[in-house]
C-alpha atoms as one frame of an Amber mdcrd trajectory, in Angstrom:
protein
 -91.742 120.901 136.211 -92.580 121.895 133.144 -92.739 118.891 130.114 -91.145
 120.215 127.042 -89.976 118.064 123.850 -86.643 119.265 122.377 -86.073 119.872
 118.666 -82.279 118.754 118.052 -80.282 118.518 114.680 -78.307 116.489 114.212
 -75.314 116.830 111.510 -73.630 113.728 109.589 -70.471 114.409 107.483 -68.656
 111.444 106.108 -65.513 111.392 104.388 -64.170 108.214 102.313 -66.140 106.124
 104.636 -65.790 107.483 107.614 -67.886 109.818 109.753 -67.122 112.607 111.348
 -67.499 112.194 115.324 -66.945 114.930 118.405 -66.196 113.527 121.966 -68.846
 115.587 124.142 -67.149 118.053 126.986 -69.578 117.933 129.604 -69.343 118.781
 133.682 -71.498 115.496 133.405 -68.607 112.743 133.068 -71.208 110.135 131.656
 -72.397 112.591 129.106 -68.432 112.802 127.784 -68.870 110.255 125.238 -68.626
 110.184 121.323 -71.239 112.121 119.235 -72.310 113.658 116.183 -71.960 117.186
 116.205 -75.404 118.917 116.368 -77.429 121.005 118.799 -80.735 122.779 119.930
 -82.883 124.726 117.442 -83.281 128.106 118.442 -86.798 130.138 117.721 -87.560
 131.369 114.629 -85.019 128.962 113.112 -85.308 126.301 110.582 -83.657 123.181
 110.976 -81.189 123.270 107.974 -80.459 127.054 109.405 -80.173 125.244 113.184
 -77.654 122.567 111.508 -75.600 125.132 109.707 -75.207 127.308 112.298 -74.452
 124.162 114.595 -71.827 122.914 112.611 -70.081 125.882 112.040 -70.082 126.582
 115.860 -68.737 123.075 116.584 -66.058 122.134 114.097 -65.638 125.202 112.300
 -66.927 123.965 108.677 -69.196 125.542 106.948 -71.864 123.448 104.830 -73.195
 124.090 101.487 -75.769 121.667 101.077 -77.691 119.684 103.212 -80.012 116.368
 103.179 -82.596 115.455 105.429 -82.474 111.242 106.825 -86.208 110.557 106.658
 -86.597 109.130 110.206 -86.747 111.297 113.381 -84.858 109.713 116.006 -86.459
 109.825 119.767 -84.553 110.310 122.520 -85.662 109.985 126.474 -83.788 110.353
 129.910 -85.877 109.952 132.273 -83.046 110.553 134.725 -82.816 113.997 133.898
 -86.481 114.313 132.827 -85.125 114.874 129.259 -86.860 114.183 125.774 -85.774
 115.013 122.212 -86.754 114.518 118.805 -83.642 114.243 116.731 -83.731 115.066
 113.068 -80.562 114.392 110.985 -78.879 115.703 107.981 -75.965 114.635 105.997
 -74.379 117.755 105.671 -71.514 118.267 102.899 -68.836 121.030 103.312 -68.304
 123.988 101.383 -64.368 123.213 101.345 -62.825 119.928 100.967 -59.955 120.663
 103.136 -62.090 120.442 106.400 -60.117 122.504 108.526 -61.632 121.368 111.673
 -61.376 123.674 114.761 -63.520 122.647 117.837 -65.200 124.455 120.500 -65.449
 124.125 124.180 -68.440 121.957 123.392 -65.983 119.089 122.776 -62.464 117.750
 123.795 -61.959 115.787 120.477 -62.879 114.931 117.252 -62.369 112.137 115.056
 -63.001 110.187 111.915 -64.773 106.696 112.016 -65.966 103.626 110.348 -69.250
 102.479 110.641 -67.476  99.415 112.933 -65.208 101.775 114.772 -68.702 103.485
 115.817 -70.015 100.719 117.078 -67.323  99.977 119.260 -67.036 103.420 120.662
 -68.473 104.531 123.974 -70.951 107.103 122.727 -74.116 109.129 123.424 -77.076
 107.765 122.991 -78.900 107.540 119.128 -75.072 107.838 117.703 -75.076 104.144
 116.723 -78.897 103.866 115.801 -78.045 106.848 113.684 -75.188 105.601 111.905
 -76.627 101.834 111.726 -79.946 103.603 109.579 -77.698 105.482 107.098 -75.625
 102.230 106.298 -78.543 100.287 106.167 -80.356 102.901 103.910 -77.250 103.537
 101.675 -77.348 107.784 102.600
């Protein structure tokens, strides 16, 4: 087998204090859990292009501006032989309105608070995400 590290955005859009979550739709059942939205870099891609274009493929929205959360987050399966690198961007909408329209990538979306978040069953680096932006203030 071949060891490969995966580059992965990860997009954070919050909204009078809550925080925009999808619920993963996976043949996986365990992998069905809460998220942020956010995806694979393709090659050739920057990663503000890679969370753009994953946004707008998961919830519809498109983003006008963009800023980076100065810690990459590590992920490792070792179940499925899996290892990312997560870098994370709050991401701000063109439109206020968020029209949100998912894709087969997820079955639902919702808003949440920081506590609702930490309550929720979720995917692994969603809470340690969401704990370092409180605790930063981004």
């Amino acid at each position: 087998m071949k060891k490969q590290i995966f580059p992965v955005v990860i997009g954070v859009i919050k909204k009078e204090k809550k925080y925009l979550l999808t619920k993963r739709q996976s043949p996986k059942k365990e992998w069905n859990k809460w998220q942020f939205p956010g995806g694979g870099v393709n090659f050739f891609e920057t990663l503000e292009e890679a969370i753009k274009r994953e946004i707008k493929e998961e919830t519809n929205l498109e983003i006008r501006k963009t800023e980076f959360i100065p810690k990459v987050f590590e992920i490792i399966r070792i179940e499925e032989k899996w290892h990312g690198l997560l870098f994370v961007f709050r991401c701000f909408p063109k439109d206020n309105n968020l029209c949100i329209k998912i894709n087969n990538e997820a079955s639902d979306y919702g808003w949440f608070t920081f506590d609702e978040i930490l309550k929720l069953d979720s995917l692994l680096g969603t809470r340690e995400i969401v704990k370092f932006i409180e605790e930063n203030n981004y």
